[in-house]
C-alpha positions in Angstrom: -120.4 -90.4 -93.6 -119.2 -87.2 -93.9 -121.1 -84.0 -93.2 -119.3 -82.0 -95.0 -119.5 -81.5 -99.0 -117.3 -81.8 -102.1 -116.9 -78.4 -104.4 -115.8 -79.9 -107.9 -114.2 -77.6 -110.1 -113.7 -78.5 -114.1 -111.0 -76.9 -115.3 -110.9 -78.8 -118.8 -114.4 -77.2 -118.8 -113.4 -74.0 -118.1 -110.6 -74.2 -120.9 -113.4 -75.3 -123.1 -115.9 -72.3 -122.4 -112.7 -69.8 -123.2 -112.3 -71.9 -126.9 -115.5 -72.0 -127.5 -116.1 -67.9 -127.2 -112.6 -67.5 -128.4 -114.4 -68.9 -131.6 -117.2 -66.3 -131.3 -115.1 -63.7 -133.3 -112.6 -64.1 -136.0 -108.8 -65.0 -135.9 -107.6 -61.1 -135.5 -109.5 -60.6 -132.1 -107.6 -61.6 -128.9 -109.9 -63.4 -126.4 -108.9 -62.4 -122.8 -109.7 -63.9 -119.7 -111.3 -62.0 -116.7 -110.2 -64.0 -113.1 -111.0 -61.6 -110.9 -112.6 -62.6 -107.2 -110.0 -65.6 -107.3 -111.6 -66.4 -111.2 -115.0 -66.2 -109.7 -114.4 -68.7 -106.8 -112.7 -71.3 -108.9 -109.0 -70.7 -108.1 -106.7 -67.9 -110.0 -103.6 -69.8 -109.2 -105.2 -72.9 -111.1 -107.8 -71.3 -113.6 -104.5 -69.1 -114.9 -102.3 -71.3 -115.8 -104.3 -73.4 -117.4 -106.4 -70.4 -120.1 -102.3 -69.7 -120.3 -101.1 -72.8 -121.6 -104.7 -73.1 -123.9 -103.5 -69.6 -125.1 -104.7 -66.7 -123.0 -102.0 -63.6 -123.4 -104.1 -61.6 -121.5 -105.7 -61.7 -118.2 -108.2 -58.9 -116.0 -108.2 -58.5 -112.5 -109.8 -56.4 -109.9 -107.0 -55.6 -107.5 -103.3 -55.3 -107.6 -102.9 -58.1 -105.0 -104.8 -60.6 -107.0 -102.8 -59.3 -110.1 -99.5 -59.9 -108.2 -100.8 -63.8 -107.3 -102.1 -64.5 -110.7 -98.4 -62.8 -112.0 -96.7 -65.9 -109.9 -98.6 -68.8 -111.3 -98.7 -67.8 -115.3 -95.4 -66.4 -115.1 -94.1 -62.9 -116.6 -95.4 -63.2 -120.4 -99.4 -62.7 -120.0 -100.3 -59.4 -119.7 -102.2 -58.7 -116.6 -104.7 -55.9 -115.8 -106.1 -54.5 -113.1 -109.7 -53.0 -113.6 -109.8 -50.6 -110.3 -107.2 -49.0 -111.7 -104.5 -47.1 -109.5 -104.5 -45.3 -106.4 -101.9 -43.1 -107.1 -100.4 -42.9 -103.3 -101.3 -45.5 -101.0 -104.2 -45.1 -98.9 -102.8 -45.1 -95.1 -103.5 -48.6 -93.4 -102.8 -50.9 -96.6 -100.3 -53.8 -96.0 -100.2 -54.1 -99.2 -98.2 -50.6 -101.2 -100.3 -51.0 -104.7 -97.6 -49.2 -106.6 -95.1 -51.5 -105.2 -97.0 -54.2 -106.6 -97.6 -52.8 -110.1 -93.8 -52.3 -110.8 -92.8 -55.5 -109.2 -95.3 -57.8 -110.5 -95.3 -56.0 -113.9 -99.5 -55.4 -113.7 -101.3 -52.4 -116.0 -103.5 -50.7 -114.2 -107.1 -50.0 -115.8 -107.2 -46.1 -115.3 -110.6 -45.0 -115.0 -110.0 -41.2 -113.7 -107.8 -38.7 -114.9 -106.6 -38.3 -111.7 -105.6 -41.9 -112.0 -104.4 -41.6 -115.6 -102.0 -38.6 -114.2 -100.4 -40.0 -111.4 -99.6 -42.9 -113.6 -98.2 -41.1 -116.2 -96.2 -39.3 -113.4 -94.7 -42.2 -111.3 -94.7 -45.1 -113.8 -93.5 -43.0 -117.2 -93.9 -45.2 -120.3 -95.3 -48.2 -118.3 -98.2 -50.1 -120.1 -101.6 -49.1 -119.0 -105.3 -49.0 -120.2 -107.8 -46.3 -120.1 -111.3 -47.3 -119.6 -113.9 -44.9 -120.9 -117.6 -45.1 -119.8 -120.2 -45.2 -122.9 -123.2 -45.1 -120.7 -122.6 -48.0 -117.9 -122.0 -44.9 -115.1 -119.9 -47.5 -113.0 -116.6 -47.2 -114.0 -114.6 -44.9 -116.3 -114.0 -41.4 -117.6 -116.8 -39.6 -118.9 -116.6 -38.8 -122.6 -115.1 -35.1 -122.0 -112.3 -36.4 -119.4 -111.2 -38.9 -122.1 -110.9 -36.3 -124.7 -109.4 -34.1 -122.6 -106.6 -36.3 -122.2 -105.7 -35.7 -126.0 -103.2 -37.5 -127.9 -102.6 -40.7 -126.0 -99.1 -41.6 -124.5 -97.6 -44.8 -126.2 -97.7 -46.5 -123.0 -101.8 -46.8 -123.2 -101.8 -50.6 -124.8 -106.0 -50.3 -124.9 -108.7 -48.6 -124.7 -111.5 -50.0 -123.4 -115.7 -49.8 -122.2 -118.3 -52.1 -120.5 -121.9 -53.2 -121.4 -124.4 -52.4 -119.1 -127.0 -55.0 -120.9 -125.6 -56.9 -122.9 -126.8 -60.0 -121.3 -130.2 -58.9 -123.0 -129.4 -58.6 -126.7 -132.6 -56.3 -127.7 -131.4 -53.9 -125.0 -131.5 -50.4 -127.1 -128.5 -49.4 -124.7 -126.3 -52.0 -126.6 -126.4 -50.3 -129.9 -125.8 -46.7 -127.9 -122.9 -47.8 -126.2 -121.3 -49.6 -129.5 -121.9 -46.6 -131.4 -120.4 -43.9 -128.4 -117.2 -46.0 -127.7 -116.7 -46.9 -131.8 -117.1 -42.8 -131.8 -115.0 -42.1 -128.8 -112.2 -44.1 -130.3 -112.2 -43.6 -134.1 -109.0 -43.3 -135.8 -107.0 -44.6 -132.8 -104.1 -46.5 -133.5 -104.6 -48.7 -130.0 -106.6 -52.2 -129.6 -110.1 -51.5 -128.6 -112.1 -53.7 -126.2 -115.5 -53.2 -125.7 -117.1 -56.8 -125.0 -117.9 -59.0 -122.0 -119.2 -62.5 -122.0 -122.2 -61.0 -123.2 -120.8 -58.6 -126.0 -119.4 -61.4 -127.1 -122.1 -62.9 -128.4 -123.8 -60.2 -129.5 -121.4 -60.2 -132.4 -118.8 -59.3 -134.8 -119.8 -55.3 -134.4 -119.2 -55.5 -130.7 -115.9 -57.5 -130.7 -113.0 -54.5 -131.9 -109.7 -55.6 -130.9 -110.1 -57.4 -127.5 -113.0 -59.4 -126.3 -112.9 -59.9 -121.7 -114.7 -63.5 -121.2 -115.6 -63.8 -117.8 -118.7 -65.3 -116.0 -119.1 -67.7 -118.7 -115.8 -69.4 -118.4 -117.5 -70.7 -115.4 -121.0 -71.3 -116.9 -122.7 -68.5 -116.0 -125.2 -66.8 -118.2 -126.1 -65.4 -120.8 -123.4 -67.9 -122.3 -126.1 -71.0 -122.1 -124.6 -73.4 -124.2 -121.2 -73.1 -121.8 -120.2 -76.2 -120.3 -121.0 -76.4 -116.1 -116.9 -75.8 -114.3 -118.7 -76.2 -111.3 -120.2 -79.0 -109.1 -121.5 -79.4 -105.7 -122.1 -82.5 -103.7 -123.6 -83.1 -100.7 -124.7 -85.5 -98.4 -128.2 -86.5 -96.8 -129.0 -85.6 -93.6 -132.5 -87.2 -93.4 -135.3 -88.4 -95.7 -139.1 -87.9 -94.7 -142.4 -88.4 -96.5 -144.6 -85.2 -96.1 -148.4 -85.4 -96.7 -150.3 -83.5 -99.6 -150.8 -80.2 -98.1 -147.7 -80.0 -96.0 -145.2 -77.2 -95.4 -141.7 -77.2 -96.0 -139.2 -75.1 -94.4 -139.0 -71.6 -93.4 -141.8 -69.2 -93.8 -144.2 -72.2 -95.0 -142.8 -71.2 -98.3 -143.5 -74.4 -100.1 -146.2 -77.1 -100.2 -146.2 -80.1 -101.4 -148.6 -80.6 -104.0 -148.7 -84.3 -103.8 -147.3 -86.2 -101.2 -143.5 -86.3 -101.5 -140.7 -87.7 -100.4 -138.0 -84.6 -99.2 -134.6 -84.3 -98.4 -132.6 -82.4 -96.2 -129.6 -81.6 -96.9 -126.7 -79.7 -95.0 -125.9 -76.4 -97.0 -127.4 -73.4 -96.9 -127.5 -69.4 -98.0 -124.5 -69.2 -95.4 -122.8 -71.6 -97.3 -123.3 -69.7 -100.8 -126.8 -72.6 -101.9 -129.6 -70.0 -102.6 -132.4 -70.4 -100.7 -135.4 -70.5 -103.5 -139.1 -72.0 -103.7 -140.9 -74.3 -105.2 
């Protein structure tokens, strides 16, 4: 026996959550895939090429180094993006020179500042980028007047974008507000518009614009409950007991049985990323 456990991860599943929100909104709207944190613990260098060859042309990222990984397994057609955007010059003790890896790895950088937007402009002239605009989220992107003041958009901004703050809860007032600021924001733009998560999604057609980012529920996550599960964990049994009616079970006495029960124990824990929870 082994003490150690096995970490199964679908990626047939995975290309089947992506379809099956890709047929959330009509033919016209390009369904990108967000594989940031190494797609969410599942493997970039296996998750990308496989959304790739189902028909993902264009992939989100968090950081440049993961954007220059993911560029090596899909290959140089997908567009890649990187949603913390760019440093401008490089911050003294990276190994890693970001702008280095932009050019070289052909990434877009999600440019969330105008800072960021003008050093872009300056050191990578006519290289694709986004612009991310915040519509009431207040994590990233420029407020309202900083996108404005950036005034007729250089040809190399390929989309302009926004997040939902709550769209995991469809009745959330802030949805509507934030639909009806970025469709504002970005009337009469001649650039795709992406507005929508996993969420947005499937709120429907009137959050969808141009681009729609799929992420946590290409790996099952909610709110996307009818996703299939890309993720399985098995794990061995350490021991078996009986415990009495009335007895306490692990730390804090947290749980009692209310019958007698039969338990197991098994070995995983919070350290190992299994959340500790009560009965």
């Amino acid at each position: 026996m082994t003490l150690t456990g096995d970490l199964l991860i679908d990626l047939d599943a995975i290309v089947a959550n992506w379809r099956a929100l890709n047929a959330r909104s009509a033919p016209e709207v390009e369904t990108a895939a967000v594989v940031k944190a190494d797609a969410y613990g599942c493997g970039a260098a296996y998750v990308g090429p496989v959304l790739a060859r189902a028909g993902v042309r264009t992939f989100f990222v968090a950081l440049p180094a993961e954007g220059a990984t993911l560029r090596e397994s899909v290959g140089r057609e997908p567009a890649i993006y990187v949603l913390d955007g760019y440093p401008g010059e490089t911050p003294e003790g990276w190994e890693a020179l970001p702008p280095v890896l932009y050019r070289t790895h052909e990434l877009r950088p999600v440019l969330s500042t105008r800072t960021q937007a003008e050093a872009w402009f300056r050191d990578h002239p006519g290289e694709p980028c986004a612009v991310h605009v915040d519509t009431g989220m207040n994590r990233l992107g420029m407020t309202p007047d900083s996108f404005r003041g950036l005034g007729p958009l250089p040809e190399a901004v390929r989309l302009v974008m926004s997040h939902y703050a709550c769209a995991d809860e469809p009745e959330h007032a802030l949805n509507a507000e934030q639909r009806a600021a970025f469709a504002g924001l970005t009337e009469g733009l001649d650039r795709p518009r992406s507005l929508a998560n996993t969420g947005g999604i499937l709120l429907g057609p009137d959050s969808h614009f141009d681009l729609a980012r799929a992420g946590v529920g290409l790996y099952g996550g909610l709110p996307f409950a009818e996703a299939q599960p890309a993720v399985s964990l098995f794990l061995p049994i350490l021991q078996v007991r009986d415990v009495p009616e009335g007895a306490a079970v692990g730390y804090g006495a947290e749980w009692r049985a209310s019958r007698a029960t039969r338990i197991a124990t098994i070995p995983a824990g919070y350290a190992d990323g299994v959340i500790r929870a009560t009965g």
